[in-house]
KOLZA-212735 format. One line per 10 residues: number of its first residue (from 1); their letters; for each residue y negated, z negated, x negated of N, C-alpha, C. Coordinates in Angstrom, 3 decimals, padded with zeros to 6 digits, always signed. Last residue first. Example, Ala and Ser with C-alpha at 12.3 -4.5 7.8 and 13.67 -1.06 7.14 Angstrom:
2) SA) +002.250,-007.080,-012.850,+001.060,-007.140,-013.670,-000.030,-007.870,-012.900; +005.690,-007.800,-013.190,+004.500,-007.800,-012.300,+003.300,-007.800,-013.200
***
This chain:
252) XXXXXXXXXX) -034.248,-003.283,+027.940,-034.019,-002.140,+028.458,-033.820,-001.400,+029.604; -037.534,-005.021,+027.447,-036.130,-004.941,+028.145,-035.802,-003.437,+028.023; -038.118,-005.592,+024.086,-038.394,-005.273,+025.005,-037.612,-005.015,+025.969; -037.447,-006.553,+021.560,-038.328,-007.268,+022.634,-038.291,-006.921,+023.414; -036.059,-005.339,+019.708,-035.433,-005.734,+020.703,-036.119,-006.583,+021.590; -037.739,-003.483,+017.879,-036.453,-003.188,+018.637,-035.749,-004.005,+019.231; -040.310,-005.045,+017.886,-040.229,-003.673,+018.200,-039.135,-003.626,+018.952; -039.344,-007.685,+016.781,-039.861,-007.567,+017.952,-039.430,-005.962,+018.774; -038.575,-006.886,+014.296,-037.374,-007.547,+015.246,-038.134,-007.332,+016.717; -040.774,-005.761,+013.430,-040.066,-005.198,+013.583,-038.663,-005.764,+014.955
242) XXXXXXXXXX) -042.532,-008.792,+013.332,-042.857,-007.255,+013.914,-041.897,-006.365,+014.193; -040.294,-010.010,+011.565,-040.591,-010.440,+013.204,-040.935,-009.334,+013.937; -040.953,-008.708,+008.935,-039.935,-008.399,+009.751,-039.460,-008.940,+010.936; -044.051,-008.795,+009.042,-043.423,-007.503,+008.906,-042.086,-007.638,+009.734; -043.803,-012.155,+008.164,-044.427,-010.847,+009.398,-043.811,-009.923,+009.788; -042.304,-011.910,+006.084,-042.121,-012.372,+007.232,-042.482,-012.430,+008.178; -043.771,-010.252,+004.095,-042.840,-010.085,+004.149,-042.103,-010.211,+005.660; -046.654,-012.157,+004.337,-046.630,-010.639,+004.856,-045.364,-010.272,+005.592; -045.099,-014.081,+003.112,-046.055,-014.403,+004.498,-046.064,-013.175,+005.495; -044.328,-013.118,+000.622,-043.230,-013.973,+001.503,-043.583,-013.971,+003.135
232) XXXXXXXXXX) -046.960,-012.605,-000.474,-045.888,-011.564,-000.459,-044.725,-012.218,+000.532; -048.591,-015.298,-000.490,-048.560,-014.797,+000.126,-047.704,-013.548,+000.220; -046.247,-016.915,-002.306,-046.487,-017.424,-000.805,-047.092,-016.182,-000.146; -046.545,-015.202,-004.614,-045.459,-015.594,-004.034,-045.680,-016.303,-002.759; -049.655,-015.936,-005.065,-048.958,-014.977,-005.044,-047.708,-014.765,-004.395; -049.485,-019.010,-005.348,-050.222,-017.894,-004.336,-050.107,-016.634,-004.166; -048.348,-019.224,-007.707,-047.211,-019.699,-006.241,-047.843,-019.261,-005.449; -049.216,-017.782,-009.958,-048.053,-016.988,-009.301,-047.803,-017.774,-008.165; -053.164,-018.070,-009.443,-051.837,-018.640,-009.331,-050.668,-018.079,-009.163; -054.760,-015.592,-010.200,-054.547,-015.647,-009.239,-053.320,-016.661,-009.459
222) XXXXXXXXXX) -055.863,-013.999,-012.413,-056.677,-015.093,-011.917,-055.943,-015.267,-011.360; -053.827,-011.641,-013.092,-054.745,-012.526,-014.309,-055.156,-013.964,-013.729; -053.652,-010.507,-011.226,-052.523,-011.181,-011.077,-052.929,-012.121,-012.410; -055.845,-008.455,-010.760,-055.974,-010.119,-010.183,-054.807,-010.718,-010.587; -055.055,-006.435,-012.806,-056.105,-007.662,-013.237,-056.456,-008.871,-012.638; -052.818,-005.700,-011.289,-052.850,-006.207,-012.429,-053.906,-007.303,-013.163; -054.316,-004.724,-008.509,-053.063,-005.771,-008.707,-052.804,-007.061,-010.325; -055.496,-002.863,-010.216,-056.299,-004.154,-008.811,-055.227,-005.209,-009.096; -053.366,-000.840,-010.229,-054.214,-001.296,-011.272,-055.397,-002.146,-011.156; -052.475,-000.589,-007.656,-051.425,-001.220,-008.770,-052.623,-001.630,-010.095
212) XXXXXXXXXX) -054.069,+000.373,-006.452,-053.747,-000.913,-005.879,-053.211,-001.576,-007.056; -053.906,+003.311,-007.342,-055.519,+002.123,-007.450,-054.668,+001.068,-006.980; -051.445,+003.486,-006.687,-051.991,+003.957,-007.833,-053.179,+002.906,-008.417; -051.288,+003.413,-003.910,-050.792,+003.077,-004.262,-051.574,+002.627,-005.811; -053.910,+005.772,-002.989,-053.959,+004.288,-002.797,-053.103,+003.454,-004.083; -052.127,+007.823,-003.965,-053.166,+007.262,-004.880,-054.069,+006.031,-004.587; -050.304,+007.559,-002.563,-049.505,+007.417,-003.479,-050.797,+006.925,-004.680; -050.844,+007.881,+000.365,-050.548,+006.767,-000.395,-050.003,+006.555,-001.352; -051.764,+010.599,+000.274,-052.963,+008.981,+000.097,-052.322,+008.023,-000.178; -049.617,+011.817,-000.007,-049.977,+011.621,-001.310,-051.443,+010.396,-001.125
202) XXXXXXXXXX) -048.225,+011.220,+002.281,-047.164,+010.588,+001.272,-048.242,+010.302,+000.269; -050.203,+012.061,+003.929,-049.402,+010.842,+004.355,-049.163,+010.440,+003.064; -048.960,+015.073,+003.199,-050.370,+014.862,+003.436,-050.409,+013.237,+003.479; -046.013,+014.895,+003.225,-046.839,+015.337,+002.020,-048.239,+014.942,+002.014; -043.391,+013.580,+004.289,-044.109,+014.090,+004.539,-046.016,+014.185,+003.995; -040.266,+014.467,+003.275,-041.477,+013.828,+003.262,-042.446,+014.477,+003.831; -038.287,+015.917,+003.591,-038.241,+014.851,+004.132,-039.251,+014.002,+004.073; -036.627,+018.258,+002.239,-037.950,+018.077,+003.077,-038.049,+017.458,+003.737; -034.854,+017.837,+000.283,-034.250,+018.067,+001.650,-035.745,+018.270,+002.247; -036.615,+017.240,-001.771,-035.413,+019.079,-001.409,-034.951,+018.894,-000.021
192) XXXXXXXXXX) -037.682,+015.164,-001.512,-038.299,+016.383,-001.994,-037.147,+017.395,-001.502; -035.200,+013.525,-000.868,-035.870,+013.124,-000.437,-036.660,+014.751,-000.483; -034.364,+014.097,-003.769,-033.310,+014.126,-002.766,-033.821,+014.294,-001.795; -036.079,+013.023,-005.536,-035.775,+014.224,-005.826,-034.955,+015.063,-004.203; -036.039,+010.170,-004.663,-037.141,+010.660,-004.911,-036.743,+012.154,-004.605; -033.680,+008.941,-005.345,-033.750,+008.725,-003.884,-034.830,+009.931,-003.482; -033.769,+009.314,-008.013,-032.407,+010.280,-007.068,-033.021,+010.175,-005.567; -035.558,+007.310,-007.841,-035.471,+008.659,-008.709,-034.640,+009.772,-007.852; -034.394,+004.913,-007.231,-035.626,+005.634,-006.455,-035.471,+007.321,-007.035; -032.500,+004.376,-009.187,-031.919,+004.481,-007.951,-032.844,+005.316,-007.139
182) XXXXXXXXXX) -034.371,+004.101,-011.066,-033.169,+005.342,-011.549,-033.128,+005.501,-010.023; -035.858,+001.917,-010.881,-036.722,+003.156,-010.655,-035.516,+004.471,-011.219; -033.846,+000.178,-011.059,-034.768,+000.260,-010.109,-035.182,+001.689,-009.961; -033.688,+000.202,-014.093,-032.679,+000.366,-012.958,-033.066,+000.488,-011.545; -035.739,-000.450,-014.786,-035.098,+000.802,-015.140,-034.663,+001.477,-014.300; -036.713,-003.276,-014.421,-037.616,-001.655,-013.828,-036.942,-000.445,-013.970; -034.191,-004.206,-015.029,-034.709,-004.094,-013.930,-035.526,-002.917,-013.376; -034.517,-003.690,-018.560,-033.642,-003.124,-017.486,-033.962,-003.002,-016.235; -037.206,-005.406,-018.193,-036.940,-004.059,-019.030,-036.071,-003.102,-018.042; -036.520,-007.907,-017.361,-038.240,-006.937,-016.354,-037.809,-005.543,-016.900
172) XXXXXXXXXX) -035.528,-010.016,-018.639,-034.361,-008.655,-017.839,-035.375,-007.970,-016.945; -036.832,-011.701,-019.488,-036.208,-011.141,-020.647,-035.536,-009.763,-019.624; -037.005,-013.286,-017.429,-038.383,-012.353,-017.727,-038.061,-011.416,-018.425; -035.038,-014.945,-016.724,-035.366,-013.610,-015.908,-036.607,-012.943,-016.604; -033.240,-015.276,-020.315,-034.361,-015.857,-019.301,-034.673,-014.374,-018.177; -029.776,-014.786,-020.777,-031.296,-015.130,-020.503,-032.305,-014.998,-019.440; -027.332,-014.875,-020.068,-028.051,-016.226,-020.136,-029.128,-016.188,-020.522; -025.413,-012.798,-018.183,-026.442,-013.235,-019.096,-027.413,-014.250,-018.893; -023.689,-012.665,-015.730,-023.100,-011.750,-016.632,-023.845,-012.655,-018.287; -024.932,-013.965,-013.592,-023.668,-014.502,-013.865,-023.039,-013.852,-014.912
162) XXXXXXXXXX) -027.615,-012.303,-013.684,-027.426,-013.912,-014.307,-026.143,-014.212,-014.387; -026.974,-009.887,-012.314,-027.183,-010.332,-014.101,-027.151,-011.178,-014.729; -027.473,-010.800,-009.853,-026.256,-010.548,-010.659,-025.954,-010.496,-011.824; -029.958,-011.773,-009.690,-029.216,-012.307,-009.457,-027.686,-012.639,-009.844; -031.076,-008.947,-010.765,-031.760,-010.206,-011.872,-030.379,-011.010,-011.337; -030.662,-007.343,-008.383,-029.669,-007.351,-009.519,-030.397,-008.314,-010.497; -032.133,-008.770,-006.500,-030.810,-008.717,-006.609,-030.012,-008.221,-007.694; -034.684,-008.029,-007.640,-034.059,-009.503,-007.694,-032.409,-009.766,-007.159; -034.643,-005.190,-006.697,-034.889,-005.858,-008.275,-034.449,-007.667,-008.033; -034.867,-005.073,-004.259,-033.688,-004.751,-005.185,-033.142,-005.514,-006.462
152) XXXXXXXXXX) -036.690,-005.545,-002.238,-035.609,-007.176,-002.902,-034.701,-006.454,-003.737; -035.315,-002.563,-000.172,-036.302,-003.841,-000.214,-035.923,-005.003,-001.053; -033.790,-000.205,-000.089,-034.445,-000.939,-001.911,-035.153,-002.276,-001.835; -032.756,+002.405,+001.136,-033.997,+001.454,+001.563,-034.927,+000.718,+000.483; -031.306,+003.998,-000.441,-031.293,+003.789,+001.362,-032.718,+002.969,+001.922; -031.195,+003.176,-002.710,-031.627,+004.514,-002.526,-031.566,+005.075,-001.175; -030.568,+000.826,-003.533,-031.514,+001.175,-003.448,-032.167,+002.504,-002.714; -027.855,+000.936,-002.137,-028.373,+000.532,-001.231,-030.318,+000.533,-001.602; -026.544,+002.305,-004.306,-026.718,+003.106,-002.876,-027.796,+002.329,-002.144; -027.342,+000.340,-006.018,-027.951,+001.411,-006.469,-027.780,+002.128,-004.776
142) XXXXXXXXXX) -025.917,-001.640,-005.109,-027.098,-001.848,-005.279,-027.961,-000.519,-005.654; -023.074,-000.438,-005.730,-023.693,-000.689,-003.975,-024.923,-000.969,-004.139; -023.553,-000.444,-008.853,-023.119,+001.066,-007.961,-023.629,+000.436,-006.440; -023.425,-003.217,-009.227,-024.330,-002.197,-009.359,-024.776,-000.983,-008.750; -020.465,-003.711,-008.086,-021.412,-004.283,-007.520,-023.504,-003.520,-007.979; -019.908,-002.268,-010.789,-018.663,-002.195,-009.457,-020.159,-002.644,-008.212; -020.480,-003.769,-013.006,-020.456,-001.972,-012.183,-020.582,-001.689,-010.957; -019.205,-006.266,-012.148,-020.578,-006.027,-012.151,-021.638,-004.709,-012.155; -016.868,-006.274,-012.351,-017.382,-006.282,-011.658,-019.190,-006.046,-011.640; -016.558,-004.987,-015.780,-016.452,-004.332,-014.140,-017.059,-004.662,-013.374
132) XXXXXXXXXX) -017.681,-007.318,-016.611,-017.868,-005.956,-016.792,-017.913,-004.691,-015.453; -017.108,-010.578,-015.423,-016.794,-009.590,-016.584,-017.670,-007.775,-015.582; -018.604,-013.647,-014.685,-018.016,-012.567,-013.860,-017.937,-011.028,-015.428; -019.324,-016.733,-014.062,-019.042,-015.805,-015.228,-017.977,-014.315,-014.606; -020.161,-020.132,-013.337,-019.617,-018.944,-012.972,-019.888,-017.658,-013.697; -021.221,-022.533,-013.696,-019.743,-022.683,-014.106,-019.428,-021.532,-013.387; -023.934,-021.453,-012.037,-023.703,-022.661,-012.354,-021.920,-022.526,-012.423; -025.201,-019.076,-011.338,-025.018,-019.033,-012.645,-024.471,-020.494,-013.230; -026.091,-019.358,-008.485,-024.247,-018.484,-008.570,-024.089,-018.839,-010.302; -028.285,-020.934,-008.537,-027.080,-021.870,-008.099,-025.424,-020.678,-008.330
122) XXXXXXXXXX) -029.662,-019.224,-009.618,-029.337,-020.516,-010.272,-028.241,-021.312,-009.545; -030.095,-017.025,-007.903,-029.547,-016.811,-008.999,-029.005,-018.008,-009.903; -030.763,-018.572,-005.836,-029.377,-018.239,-005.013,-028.998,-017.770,-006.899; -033.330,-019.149,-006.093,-032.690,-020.375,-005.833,-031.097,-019.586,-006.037; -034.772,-016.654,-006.476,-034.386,-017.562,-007.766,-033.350,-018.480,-007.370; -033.870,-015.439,-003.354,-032.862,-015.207,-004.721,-033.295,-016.122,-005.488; -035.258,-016.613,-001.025,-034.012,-017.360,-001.955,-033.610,-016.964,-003.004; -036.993,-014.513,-000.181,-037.287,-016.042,-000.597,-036.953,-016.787,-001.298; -036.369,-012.076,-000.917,-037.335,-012.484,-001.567,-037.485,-014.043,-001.636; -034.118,-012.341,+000.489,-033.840,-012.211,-001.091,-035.124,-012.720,-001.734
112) XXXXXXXXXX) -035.116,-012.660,+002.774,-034.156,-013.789,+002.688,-034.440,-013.743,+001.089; -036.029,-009.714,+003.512,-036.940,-010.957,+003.181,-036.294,-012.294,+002.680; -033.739,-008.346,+002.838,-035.108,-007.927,+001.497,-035.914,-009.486,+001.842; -033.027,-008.894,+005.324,-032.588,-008.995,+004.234,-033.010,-009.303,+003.181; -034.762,-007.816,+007.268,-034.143,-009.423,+007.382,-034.046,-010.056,+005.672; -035.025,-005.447,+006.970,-035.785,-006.232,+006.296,-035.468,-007.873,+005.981; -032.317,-005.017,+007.537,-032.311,-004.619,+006.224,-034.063,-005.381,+005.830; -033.202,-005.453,+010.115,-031.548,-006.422,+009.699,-032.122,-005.836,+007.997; -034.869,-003.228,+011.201,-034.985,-005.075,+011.015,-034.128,-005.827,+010.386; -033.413,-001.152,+010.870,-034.253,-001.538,+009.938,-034.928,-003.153,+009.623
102) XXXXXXXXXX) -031.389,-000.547,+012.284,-030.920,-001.086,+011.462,-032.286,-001.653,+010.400; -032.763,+000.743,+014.402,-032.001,-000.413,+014.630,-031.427,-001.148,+013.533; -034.104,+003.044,+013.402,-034.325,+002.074,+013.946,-033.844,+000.682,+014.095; -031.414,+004.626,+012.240,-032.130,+003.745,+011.180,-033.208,+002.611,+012.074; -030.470,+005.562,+015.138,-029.770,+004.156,+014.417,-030.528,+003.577,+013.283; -032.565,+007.025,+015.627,-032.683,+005.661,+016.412,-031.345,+004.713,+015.734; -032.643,+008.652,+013.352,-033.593,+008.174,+013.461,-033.935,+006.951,+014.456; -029.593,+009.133,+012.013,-030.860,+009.018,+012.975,-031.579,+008.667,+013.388; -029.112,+009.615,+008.415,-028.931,+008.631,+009.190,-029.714,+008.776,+010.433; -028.655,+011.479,+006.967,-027.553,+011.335,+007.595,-027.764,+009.946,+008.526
92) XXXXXXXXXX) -030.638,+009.969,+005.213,-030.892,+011.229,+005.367,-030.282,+011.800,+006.659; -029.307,+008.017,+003.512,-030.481,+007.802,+004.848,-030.799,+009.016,+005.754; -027.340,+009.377,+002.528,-026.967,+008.688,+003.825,-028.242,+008.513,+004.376; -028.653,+010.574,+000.403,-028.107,+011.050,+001.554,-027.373,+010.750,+002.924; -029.340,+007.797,-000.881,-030.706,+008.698,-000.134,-029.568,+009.879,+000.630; -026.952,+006.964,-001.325,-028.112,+005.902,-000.835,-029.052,+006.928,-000.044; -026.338,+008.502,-003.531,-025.573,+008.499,-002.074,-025.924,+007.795,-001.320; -028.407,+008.060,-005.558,-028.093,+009.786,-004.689,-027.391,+009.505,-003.677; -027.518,+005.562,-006.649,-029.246,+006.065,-005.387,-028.845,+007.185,-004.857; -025.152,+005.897,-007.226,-025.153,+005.148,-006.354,-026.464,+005.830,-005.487
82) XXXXXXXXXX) -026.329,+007.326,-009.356,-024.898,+007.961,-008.839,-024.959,+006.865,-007.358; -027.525,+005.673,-010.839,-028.347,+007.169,-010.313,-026.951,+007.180,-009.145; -026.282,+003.747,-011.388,-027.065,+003.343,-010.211,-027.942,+004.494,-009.695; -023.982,+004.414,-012.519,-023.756,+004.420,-011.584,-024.562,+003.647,-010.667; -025.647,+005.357,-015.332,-025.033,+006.227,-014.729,-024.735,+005.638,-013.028; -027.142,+003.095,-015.847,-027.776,+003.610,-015.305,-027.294,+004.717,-014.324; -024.177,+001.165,-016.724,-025.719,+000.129,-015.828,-026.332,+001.638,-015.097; -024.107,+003.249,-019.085,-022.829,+003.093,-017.970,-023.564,+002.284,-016.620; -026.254,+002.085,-020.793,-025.836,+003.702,-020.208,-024.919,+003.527,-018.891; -026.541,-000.357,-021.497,-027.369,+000.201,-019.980,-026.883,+001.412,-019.530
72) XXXXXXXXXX) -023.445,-002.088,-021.663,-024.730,-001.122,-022.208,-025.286,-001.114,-020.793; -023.012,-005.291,-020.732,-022.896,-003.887,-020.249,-024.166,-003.388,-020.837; -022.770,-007.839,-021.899,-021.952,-007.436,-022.313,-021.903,-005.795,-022.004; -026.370,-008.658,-020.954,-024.569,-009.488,-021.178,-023.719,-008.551,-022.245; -027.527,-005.248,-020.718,-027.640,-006.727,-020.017,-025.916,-007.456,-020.197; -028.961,-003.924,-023.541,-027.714,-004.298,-022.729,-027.824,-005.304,-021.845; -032.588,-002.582,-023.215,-031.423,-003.021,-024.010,-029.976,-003.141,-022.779; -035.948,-002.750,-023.428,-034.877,-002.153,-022.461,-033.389,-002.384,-023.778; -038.493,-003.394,-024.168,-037.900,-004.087,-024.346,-036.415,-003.765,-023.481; -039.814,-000.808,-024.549,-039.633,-001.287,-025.591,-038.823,-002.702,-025.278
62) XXXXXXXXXX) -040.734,-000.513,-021.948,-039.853,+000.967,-022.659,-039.055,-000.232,-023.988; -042.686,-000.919,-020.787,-041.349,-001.900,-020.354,-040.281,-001.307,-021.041; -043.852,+001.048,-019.501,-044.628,-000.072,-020.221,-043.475,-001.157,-020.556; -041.948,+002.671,-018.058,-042.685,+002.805,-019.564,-043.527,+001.796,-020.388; -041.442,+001.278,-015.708,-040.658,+001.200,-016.806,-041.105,+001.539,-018.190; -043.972,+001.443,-014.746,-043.903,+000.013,-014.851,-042.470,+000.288,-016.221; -044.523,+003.979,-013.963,-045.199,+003.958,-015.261,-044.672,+002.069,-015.632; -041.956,+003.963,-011.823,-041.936,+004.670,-013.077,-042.936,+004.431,-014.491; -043.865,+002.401,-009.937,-042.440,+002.388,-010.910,-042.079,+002.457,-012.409; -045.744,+004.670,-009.678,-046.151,+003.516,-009.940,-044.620,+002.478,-010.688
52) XXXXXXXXXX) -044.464,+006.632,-008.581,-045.095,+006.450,-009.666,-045.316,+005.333,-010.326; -043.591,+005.669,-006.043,-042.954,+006.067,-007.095,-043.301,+006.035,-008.704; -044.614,+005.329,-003.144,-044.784,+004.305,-004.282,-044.041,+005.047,-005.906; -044.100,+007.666,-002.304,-045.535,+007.779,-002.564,-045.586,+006.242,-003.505; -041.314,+007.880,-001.854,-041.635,+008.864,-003.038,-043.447,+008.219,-003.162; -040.899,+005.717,+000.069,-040.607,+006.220,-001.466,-041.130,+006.608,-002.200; -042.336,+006.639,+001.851,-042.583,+005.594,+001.142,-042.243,+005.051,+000.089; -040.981,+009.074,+002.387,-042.005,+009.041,+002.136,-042.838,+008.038,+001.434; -038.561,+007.696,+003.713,-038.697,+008.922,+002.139,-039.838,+008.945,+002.000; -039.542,+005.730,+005.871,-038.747,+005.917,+004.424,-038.683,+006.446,+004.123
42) XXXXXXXXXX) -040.537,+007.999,+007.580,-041.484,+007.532,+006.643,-040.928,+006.630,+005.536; -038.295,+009.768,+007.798,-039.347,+010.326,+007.021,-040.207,+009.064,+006.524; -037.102,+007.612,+009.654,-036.109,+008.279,+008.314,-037.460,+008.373,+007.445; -039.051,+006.730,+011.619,-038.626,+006.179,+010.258,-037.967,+006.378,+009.564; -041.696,+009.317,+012.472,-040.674,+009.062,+012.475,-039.694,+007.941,+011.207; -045.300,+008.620,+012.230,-043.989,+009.219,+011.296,-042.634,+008.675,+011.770; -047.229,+007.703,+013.343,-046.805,+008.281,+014.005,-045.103,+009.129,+013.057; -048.287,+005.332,+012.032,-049.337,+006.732,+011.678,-048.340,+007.790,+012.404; -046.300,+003.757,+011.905,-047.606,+003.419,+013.113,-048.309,+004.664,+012.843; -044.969,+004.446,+010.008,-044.314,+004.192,+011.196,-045.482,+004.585,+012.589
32) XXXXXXXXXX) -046.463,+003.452,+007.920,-045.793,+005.226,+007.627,-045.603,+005.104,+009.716; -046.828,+000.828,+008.156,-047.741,+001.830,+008.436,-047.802,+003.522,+008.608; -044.170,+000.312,+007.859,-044.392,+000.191,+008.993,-045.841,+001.253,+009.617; -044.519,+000.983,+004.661,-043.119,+001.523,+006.058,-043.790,+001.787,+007.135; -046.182,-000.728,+003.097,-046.089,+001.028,+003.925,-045.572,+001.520,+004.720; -045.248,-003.029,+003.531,-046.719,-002.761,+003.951,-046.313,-001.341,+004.155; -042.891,-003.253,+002.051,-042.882,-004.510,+003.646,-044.158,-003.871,+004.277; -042.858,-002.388,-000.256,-042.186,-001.430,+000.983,-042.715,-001.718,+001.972; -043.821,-003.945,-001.953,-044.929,-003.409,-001.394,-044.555,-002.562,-000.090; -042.617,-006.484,-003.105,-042.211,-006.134,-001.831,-043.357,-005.204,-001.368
22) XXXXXXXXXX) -043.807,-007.722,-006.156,-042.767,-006.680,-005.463,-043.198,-006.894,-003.909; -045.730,-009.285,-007.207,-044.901,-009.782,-007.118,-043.421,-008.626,-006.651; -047.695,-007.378,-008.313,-047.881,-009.141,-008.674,-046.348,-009.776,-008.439; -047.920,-004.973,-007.803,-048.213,-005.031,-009.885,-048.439,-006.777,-009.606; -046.992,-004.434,-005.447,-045.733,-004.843,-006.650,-045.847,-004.748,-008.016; -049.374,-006.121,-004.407,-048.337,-006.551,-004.364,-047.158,-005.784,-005.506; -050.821,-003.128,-004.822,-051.323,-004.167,-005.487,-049.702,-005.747,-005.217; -049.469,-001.365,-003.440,-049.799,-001.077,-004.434,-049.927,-002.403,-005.790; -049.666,-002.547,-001.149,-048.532,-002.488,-001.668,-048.786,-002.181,-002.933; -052.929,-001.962,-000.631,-051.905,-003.987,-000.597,-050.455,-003.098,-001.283
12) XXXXXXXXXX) -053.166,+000.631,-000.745,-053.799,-000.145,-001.693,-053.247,-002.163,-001.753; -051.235,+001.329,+000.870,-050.695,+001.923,-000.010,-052.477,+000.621,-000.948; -052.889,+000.164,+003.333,-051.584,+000.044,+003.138,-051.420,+000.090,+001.716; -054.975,+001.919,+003.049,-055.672,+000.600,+003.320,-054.163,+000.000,+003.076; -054.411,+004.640,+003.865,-054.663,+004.002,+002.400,-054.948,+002.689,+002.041; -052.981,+004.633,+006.066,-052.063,+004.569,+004.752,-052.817,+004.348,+003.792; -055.103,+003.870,+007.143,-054.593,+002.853,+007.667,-053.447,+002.564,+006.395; -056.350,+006.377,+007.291,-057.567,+005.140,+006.600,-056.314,+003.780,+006.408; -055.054,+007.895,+008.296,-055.354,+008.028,+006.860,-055.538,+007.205,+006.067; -055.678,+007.013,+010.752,-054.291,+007.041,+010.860,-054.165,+007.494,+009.267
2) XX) -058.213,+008.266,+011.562,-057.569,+006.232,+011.359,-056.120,+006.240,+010.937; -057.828,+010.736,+011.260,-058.578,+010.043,+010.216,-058.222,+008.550,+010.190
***
């Protein structure tokens, strides 16, 4: 039962974090973790139980979806499904003491992005311009790498998009959620067939999740975005000390 109370008490902050700012992964994982779930499973699981919530973000977001720069979205979506599917069979392929070890370095990550990407999208969009391809090309690893983990996705490709398009990051929430929630999708389905979730776990937090996201929304009404953003960064950087700690605090 504490170990219920803990995913829903989780899945209601993540929930609510990615209807303000994103990083709701940084809260479930670990709690998937601490409720005794091995961390392949409780990545898939944390997947699939934020999912929805995604998904209804692209529908609300239906109407402003278009080309980013110069790349339809079709060709944008084909190789970020195609990317998430080989994202989620590698996690899959991955053991459970190497995803250990690799999980602090990948939060490392997600947390750097969260801090720096606006800074890192404005300083790559200064006298720099990158064509078509590359930007496939670099989609496709964002899509595997959504579909391995995903922490900071979405601002990594806003990042890349900027050297392709000159508008505003708000103007690219359409695509983003798209693209985002394609890579999860594959990650989602993949995840389900292999039996990798774990179901009782997955679905409190999916309706935590659910309620969090619609909490989320109406405080993100009152709530300053730099308080917002300070605290998702705070958590963020918790989370991945906690972890650094885990796997290498301790002697061997």
């Amino acid at each position: 039962m504490n170990s219920y109370l803990l995913i829903f008490g989780a899945g209601l902050l993540a929930g609510t974090m990615n209807a303000l700012a994103g990083g709701g992964s940084f809260v479930t994982l670990p709690a998937l973790i601490s409720a005794g779930i091995p961390s392949v499973q409780a990545n898939a699981s944390s997947t699939v139980g934020l999912f929805p919530g995604t998904a209804a973000s692209t529908w609300a977001y239906r109407e402003g979806l278009g080309p980013v720069g110069t790349v339809p979205l079709k060709p944008l979506l084909l190789v970020t499904l195609t990317g998430g599917a080989i994202g989620a069979f590698l996690l899959l392929w991955t053991p459970s003491r190497l995803f250990d070890f690799l999980l602090p370095w990948l939060l490392l990550i997600a947390t750097l992005t969260l801090t720096f990407g606006p800074q890192l999208g404005e300083w790559l969009r200064r006298g720099r311009h990158i064509g078509p391809r590359v930007v496939l090309t670099v989609q496709f690893a964002l899509g595997i790498y959504g579909g391995y983990f995903g922490g900071a996705i979405g601002i990594m490709m806003v990042a890349l998009w900027g050297l392709l398009d000159s508008r505003d990051v708000k103007s690219m929430n359409a695509p983003r959620t798209l693209l985002v929630t394609a890579a999860n999708a594959m990650a989602v389905l993949i995840f389900i067939g292999a039996q990798a979730v774990r179901w009782r776990e997955t679905l409190v937090l999916l309706v935590a999740a659910t309620i969090g996201g619609y909490c989320g929304a109406m405080v993100g009404k009152r709530i300053p975005s730099t308080v917002i953003r300070a605290g998702t960064l705070l958590i963020a950087a918790c989370i991945t000390v906690i972890f650094f700690t885990r796997a290498y605090g301790h002697p061997r």
